[in-house]
KOLMI-993690 format. One line per field, with one value per residue: residue in one letter; x, y, z of N, C-alpha, C in turn; residue number from 1. Coordinates in Angstrom, 3 decimals. Atoms other than C-alpha are relative to their C-alpha. Example, Ala and Ser with C-alpha at 12.3 -4.5 7.8 and 13.67 -1.06 7.14 Angstrom:
2
rest <- A|S
n_xx <- 0.890|-0.820
n_yy <- -1.190|-1.190
n_zz <- 0.000|-0.060
ca_xx <- 12.300|13.670
ca_yy <- -4.500|-1.060
ca_zz <- 7.800|7.140
c_xx <- 0.900|-0.770
c_yy <- 1.200|1.090
c_zz <- 0.000|0.730
nr <- 1|2
// end
This chain:
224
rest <- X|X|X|X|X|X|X|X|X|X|X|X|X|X|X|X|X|X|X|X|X|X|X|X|X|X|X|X|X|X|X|X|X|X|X|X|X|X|X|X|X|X|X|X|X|X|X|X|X|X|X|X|X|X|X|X|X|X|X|X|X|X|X|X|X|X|X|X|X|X|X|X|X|X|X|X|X|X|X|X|X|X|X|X|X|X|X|X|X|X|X|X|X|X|X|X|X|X|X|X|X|X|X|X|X|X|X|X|X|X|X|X|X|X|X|X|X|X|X|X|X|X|X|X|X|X|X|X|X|X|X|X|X|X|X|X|X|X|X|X|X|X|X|X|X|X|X|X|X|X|X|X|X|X|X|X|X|X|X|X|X|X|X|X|X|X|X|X|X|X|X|X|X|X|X|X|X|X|X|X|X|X|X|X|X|X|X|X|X|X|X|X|X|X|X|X|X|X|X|X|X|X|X|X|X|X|X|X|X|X|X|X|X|X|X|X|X|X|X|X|X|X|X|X
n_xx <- 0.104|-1.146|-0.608|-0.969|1.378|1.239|-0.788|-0.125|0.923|-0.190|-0.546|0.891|1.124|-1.545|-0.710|1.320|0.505|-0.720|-0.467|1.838|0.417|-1.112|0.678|1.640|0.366|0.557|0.826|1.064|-0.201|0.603|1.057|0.911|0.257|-0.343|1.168|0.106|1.104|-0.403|-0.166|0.425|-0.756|-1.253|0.609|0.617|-1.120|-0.609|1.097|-0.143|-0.357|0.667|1.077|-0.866|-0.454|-2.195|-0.992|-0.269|-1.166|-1.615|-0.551|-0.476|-1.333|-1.420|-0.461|-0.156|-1.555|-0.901|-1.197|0.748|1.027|-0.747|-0.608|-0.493|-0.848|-0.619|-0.282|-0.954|-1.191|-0.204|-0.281|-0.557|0.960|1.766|0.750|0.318|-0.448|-0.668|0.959|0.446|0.929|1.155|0.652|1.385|1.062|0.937|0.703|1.212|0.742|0.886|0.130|1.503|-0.212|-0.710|0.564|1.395|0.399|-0.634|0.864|1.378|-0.047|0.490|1.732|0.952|-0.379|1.166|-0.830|-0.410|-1.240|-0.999|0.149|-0.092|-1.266|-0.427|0.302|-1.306|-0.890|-0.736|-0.031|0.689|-0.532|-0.273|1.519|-0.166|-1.015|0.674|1.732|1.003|-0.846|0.347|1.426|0.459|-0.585|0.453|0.054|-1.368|-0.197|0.522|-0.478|-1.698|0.272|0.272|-1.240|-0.544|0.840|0.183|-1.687|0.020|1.063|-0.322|-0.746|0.091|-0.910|-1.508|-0.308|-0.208|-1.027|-0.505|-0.904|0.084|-1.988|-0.111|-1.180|0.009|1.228|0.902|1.131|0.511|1.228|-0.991|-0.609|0.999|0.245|-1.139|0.177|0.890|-0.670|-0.241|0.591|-0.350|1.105|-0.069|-0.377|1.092|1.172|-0.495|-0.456|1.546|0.421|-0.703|0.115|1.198|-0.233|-0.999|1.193|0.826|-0.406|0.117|1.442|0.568|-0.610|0.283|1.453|-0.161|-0.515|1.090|1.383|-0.819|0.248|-1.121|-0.120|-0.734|-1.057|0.799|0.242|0.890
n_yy <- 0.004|-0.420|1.248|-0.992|-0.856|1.341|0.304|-0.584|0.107|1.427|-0.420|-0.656|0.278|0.756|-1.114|-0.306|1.027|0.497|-1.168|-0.157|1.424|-0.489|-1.478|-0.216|1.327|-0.487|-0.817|0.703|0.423|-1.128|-0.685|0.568|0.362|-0.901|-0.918|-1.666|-0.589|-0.277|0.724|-0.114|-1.657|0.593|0.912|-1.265|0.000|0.805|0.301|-1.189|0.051|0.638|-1.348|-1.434|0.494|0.063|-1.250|-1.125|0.936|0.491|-1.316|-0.105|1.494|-1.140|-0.660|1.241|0.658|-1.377|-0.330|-1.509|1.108|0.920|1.642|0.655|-0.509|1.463|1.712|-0.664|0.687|1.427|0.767|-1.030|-0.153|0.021|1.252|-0.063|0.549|1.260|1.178|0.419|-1.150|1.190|0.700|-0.584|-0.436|1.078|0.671|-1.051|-0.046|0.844|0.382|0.272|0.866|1.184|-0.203|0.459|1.544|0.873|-0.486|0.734|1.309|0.026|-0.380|1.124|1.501|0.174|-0.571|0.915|0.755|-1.501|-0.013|1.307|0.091|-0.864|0.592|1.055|-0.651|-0.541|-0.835|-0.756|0.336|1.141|0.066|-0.132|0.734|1.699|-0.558|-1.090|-0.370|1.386|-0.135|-1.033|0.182|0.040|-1.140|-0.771|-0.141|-0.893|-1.181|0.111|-0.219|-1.410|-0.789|0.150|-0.087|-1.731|-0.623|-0.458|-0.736|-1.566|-0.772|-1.794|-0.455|-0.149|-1.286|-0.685|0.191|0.644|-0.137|1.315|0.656|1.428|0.950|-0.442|-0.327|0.262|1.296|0.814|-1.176|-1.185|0.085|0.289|-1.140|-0.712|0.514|-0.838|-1.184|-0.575|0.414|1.480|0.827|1.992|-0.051|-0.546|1.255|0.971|-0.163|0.338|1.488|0.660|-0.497|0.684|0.992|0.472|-0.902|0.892|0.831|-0.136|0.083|1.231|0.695|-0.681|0.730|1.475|-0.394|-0.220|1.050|1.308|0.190|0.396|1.124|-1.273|1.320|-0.128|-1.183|-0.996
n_zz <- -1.465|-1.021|-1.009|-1.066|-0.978|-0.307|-0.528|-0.971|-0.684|-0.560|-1.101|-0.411|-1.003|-0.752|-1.170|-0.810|-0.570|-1.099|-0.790|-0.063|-1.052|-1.611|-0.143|0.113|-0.929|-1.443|0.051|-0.139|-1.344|-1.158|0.688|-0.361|-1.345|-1.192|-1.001|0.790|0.739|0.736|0.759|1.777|0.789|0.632|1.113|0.533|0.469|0.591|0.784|0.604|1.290|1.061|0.884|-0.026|1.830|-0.459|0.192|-0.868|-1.994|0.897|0.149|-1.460|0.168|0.815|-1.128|-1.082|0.435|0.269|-0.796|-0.476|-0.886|-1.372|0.467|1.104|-0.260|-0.744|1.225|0.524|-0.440|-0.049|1.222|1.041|1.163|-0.165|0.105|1.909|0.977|0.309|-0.761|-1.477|-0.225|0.432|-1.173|-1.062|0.438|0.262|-1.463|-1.031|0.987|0.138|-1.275|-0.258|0.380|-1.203|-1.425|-0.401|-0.173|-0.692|-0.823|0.048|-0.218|-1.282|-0.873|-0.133|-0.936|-1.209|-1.186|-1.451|-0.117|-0.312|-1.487|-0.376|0.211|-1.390|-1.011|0.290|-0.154|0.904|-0.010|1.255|1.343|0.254|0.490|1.037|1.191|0.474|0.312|1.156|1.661|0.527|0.607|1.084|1.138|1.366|0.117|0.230|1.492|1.039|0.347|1.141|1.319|0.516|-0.282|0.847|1.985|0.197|0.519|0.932|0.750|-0.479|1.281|0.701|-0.827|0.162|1.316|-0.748|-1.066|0.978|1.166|0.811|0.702|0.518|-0.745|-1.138|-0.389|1.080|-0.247|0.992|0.401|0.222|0.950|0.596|0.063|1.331|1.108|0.705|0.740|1.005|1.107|-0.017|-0.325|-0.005|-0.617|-0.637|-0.068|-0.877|-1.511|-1.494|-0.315|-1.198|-2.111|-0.209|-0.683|-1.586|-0.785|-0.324|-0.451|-1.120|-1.037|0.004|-1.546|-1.612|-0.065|0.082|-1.086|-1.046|0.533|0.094|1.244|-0.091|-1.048|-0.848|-1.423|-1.123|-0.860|0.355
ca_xx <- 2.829|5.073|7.042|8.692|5.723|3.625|6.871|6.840|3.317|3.397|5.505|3.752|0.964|3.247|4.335|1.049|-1.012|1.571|2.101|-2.231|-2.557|0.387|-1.417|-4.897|-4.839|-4.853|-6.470|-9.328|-8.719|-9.644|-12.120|-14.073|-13.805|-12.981|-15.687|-14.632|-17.427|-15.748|-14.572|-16.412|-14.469|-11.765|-13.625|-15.028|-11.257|-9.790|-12.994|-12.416|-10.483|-13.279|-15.377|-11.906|-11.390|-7.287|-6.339|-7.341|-5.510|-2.318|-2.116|-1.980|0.589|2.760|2.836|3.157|6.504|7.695|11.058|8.667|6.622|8.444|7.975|9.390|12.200|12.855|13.086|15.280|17.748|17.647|17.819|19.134|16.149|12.122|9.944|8.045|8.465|9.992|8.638|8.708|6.460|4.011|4.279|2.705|0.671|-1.222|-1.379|-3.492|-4.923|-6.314|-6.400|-10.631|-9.818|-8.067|-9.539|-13.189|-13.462|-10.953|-13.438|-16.542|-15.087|-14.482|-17.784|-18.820|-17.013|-19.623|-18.256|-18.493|-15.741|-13.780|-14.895|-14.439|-10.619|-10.243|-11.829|-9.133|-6.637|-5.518|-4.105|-5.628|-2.756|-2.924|-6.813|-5.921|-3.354|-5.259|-9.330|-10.182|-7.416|-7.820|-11.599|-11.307|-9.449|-11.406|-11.662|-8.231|-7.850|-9.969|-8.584|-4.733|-6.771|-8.578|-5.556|-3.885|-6.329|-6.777|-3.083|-2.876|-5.776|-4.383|-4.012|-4.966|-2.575|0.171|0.094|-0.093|2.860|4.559|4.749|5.300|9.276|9.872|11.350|10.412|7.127|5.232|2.425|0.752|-2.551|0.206|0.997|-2.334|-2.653|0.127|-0.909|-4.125|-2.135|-0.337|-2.764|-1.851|-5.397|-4.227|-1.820|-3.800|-6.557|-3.916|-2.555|-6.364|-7.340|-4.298|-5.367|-9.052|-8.194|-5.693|-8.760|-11.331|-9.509|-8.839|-12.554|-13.001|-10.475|-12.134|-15.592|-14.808|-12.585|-15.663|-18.331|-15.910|-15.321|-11.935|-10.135|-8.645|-5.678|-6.723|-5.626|-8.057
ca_yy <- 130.037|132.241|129.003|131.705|133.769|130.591|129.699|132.351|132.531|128.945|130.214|133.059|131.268|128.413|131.035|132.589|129.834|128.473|131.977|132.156|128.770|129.988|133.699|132.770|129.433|131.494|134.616|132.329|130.826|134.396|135.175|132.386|131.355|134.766|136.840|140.126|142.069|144.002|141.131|141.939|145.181|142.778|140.409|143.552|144.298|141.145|140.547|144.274|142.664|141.385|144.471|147.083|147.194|145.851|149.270|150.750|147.773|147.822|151.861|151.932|148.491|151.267|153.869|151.469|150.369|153.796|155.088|157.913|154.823|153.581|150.139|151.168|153.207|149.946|147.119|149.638|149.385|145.814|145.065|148.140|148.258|149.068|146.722|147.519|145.975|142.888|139.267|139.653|142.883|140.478|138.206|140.631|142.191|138.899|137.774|140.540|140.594|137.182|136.784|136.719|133.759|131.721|132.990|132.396|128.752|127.973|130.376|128.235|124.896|125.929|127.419|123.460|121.429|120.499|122.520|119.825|118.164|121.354|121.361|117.427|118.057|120.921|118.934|115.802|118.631|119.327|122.667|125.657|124.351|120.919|121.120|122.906|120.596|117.184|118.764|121.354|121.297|117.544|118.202|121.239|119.406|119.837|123.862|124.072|122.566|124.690|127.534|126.790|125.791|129.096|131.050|129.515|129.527|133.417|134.353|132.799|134.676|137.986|140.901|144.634|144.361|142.621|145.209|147.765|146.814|144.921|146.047|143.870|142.874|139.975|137.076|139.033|140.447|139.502|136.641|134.725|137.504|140.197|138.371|137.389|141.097|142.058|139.378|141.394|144.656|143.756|142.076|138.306|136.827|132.959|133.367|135.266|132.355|129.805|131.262|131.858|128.244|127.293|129.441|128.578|124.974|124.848|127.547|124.768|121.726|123.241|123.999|120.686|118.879|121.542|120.281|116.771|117.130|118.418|115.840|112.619|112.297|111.779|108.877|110.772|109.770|108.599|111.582|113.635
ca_zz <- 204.179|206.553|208.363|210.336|211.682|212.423|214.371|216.497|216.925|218.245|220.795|221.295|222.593|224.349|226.347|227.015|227.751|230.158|231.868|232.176|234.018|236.781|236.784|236.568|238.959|242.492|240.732|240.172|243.313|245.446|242.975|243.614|247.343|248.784|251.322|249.968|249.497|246.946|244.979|241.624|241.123|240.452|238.322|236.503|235.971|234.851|232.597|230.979|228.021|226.696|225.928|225.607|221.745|221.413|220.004|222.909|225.880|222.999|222.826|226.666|226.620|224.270|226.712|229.507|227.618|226.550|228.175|229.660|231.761|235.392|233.848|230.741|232.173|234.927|231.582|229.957|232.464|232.981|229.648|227.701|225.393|225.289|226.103|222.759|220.056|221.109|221.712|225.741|225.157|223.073|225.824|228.711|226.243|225.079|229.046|230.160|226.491|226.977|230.505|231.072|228.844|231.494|234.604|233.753|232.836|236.007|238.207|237.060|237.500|240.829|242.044|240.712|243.231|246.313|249.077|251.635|249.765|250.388|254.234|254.407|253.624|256.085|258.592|258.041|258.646|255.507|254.924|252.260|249.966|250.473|249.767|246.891|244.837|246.138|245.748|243.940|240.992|240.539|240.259|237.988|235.522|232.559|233.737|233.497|230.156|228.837|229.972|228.480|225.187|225.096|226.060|223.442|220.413|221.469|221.440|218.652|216.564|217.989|216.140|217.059|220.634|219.054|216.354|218.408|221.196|218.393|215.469|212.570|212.441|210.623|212.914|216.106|216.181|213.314|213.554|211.935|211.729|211.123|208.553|207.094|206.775|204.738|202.547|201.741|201.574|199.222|197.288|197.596|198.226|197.120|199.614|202.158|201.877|203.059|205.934|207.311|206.692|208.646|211.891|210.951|211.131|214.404|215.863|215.162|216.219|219.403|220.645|219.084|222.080|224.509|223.874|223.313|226.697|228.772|227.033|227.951|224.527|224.813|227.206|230.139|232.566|235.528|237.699|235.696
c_xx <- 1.314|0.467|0.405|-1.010|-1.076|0.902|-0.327|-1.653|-0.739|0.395|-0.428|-0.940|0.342|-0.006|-1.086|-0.669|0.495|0.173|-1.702|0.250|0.830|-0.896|-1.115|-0.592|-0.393|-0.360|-1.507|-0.771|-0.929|-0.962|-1.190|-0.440|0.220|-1.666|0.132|-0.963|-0.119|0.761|-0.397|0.271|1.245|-0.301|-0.248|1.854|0.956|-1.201|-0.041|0.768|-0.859|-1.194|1.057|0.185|1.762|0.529|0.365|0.703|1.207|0.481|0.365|1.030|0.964|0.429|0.464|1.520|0.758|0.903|-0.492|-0.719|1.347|0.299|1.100|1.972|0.964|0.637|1.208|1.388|0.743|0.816|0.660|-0.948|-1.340|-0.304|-1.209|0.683|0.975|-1.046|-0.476|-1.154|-1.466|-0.132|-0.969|-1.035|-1.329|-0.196|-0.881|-0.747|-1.142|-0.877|-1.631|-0.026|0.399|-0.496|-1.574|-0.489|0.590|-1.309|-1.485|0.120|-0.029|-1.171|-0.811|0.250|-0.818|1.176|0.201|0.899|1.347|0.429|0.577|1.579|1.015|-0.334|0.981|1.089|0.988|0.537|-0.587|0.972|0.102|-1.449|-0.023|0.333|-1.374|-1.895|-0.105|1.194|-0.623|-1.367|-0.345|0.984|-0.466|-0.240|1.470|1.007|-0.536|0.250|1.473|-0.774|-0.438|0.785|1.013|-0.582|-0.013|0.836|-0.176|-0.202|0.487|0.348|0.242|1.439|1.535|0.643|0.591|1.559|0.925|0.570|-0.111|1.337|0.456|1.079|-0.046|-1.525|-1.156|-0.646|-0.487|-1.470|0.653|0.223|-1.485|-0.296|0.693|-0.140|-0.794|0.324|0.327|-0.798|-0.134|-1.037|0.197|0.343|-0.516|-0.947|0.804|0.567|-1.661|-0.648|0.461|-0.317|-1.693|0.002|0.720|-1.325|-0.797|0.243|0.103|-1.089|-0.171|0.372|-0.784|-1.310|-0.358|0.222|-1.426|-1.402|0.537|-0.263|1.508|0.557|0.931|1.142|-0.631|0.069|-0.819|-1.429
c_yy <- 0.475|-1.165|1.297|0.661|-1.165|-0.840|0.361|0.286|-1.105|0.177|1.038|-0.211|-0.810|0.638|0.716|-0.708|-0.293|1.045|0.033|-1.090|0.706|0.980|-0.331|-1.239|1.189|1.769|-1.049|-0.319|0.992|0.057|-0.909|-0.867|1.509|0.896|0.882|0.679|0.671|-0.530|0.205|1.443|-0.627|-1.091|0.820|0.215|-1.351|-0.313|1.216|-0.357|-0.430|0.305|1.042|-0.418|-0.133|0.824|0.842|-0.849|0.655|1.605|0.173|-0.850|1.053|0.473|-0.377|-0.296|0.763|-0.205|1.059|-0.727|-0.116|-1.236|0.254|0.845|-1.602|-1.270|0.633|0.073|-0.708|-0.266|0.612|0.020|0.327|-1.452|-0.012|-0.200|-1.278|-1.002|0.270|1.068|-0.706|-0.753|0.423|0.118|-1.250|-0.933|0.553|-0.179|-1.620|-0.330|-0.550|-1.500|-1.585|0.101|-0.793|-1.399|-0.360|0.529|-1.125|-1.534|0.181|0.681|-1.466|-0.428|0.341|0.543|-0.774|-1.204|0.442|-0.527|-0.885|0.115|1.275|-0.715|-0.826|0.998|0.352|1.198|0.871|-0.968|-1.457|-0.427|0.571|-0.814|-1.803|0.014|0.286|0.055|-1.602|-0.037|1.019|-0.351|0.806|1.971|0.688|-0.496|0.858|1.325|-0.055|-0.408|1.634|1.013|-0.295|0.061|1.660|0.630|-0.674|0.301|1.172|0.402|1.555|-0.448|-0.580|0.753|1.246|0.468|-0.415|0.311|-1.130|-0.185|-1.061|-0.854|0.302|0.519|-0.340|-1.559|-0.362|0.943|0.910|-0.474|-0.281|1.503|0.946|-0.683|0.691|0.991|-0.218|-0.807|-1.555|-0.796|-1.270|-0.300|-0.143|-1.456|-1.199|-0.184|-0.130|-1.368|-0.914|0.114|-0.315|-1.412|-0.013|0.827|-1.292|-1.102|0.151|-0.099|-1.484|-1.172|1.006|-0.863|-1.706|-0.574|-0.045|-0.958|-1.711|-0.518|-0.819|-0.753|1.152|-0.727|-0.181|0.752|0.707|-0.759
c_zz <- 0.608|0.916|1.659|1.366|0.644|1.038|1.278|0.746|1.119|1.361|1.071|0.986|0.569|1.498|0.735|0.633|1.437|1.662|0.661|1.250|1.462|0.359|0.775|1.167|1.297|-0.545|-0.079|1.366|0.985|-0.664|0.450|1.443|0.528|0.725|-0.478|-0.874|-1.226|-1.159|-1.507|-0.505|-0.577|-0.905|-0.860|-0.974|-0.815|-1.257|-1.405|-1.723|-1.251|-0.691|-0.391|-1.808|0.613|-0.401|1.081|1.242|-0.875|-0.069|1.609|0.489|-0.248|0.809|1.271|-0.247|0.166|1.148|1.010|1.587|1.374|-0.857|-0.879|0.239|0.705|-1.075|-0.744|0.367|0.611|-1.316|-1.154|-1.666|0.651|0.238|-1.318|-1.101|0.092|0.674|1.451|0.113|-0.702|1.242|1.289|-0.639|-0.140|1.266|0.418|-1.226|0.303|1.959|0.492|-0.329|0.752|1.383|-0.091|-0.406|1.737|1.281|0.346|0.310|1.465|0.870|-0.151|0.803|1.009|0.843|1.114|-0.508|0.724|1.819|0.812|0.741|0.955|1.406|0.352|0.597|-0.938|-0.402|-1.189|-1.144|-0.187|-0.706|-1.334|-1.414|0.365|0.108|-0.902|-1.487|-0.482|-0.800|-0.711|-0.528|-1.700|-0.131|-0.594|-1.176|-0.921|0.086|-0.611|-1.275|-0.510|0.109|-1.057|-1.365|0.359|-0.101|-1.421|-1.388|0.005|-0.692|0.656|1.386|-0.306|-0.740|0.425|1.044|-0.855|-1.175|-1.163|-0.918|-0.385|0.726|1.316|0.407|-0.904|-0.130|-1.311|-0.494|-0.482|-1.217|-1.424|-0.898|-0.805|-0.894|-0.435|0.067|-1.151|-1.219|-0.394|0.596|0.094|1.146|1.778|0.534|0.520|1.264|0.871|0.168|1.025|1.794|-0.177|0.308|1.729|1.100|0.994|0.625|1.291|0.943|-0.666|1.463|0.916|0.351|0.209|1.575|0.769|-0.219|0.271|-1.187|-0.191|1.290|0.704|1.020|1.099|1.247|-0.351|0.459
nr <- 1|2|3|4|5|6|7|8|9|10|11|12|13|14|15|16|17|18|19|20|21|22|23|24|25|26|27|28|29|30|31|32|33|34|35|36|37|38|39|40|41|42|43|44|45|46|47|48|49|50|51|52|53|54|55|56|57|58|59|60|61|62|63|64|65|66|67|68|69|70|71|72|73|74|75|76|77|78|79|80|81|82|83|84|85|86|87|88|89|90|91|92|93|94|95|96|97|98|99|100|101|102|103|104|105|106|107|108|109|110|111|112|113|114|115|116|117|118|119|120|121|122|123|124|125|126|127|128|129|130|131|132|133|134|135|136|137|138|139|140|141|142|143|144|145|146|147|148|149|150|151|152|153|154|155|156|157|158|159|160|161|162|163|164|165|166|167|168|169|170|171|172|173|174|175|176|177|178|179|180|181|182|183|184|185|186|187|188|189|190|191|192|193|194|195|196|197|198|199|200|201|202|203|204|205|206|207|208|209|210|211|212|213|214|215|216|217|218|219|220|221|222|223|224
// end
């Protein structure tokens, strides 16, 4: 077992997850209260990762990075490097890569809440954001665990876009699938077979708390 790559993939998704919930809370948010008739051109778009094969988001990520790109020209001289091939270039990549991931549970929890709780709490005089933090998040708890679990079991499974944007540099870009993968290059099946058990277990365990989570299976605090 790569300690190292199972390290960073940890982090990997850490970092994703965490970045999703911030992102994906008031994208959700418009997506699912706004009037905008045109609204599902942007659902359509955030949803897109989850029919695009990841060679083809992670070859456009590349170019995106390149020194040739605005972005990749702008990170370049911030930081005096690409944004390919290092962790923070994994990090965008696997936000937009998972993103559908985190948006569409938080979307569906909120299309559940009864709208005349909503109304109640505008009525009182509460403001959009105060109705926000003490309504509708409180009562889409269990949406918004399940999107930081699935944002995190899907980072990290990931393979073609961190491959892609990434690379596979030992200690910097190389995962725990990256690595699964060079085990069956070079031939190291025993091997091989223990790393995938590891991300098959931590996989399963996860939808196990998601499901458990949404079935009151598990004891919950009492803000949730």
């Amino acid at each position: 077992m790569n300690w190292e790559a199972l390290a960073l993939t940890l982090r990997l998704s850490l970092f994703t997850a965490a970045a999703l919930l911030v992102l994906g809370l008031p994208l959700a948010y418009w997506i699912a209260f706004s009037q905008r008739r045109w609204k599902f051109v942007l659902q359509a778009a955030t949803s897109l990762p989850l029919v695009m094969p990841p060679t083809v988001l992670g070859f456009y990520l590349l170019v995106a990075f390149g020194s040739s790109s605005p972005l990749g020209r702008l990170w370049t001289a911030w930081t005096g490097h690409t944004l390919a091939f290092t962790f923070a270039g994994l990090v965008v990549g696997s936000i937009l890569y998972s993103l559908p991931f985190a948006v569409q549970p938080l979307v569906n929890s909120f299309l559940a809440i009864d709208p005349k709780l909503i109304d109640a709490s505008r009525v009182l005089g509460a403001s959009r954001l105060a109705t926000f933090f003490r309504v509708i998040l409180p009562l889409s708890a269990s949406g918004a665990a399940t999107a930081v679990a699935l944002s995190f079991a899907h980072t990290f499974g990931e393979f073609g876009v961190v491959l892609m944007v990434g690379g596979d540099i030992p200690g910097v870009t190389r995962t725990v699938s990256i690595g699964v993968f060079d085990l069956v290059e070079a031939g190291n099946y025993a091997a091989a077979n223990t790393t995938s058990l590891v991300l098959l277990g931590v996989s399963f365990a996860i939808l196990v708390m998601v499901y458990g989570w949404n079935r009151g299976a598990w004891p919950r605090a009492p803000w949730a």
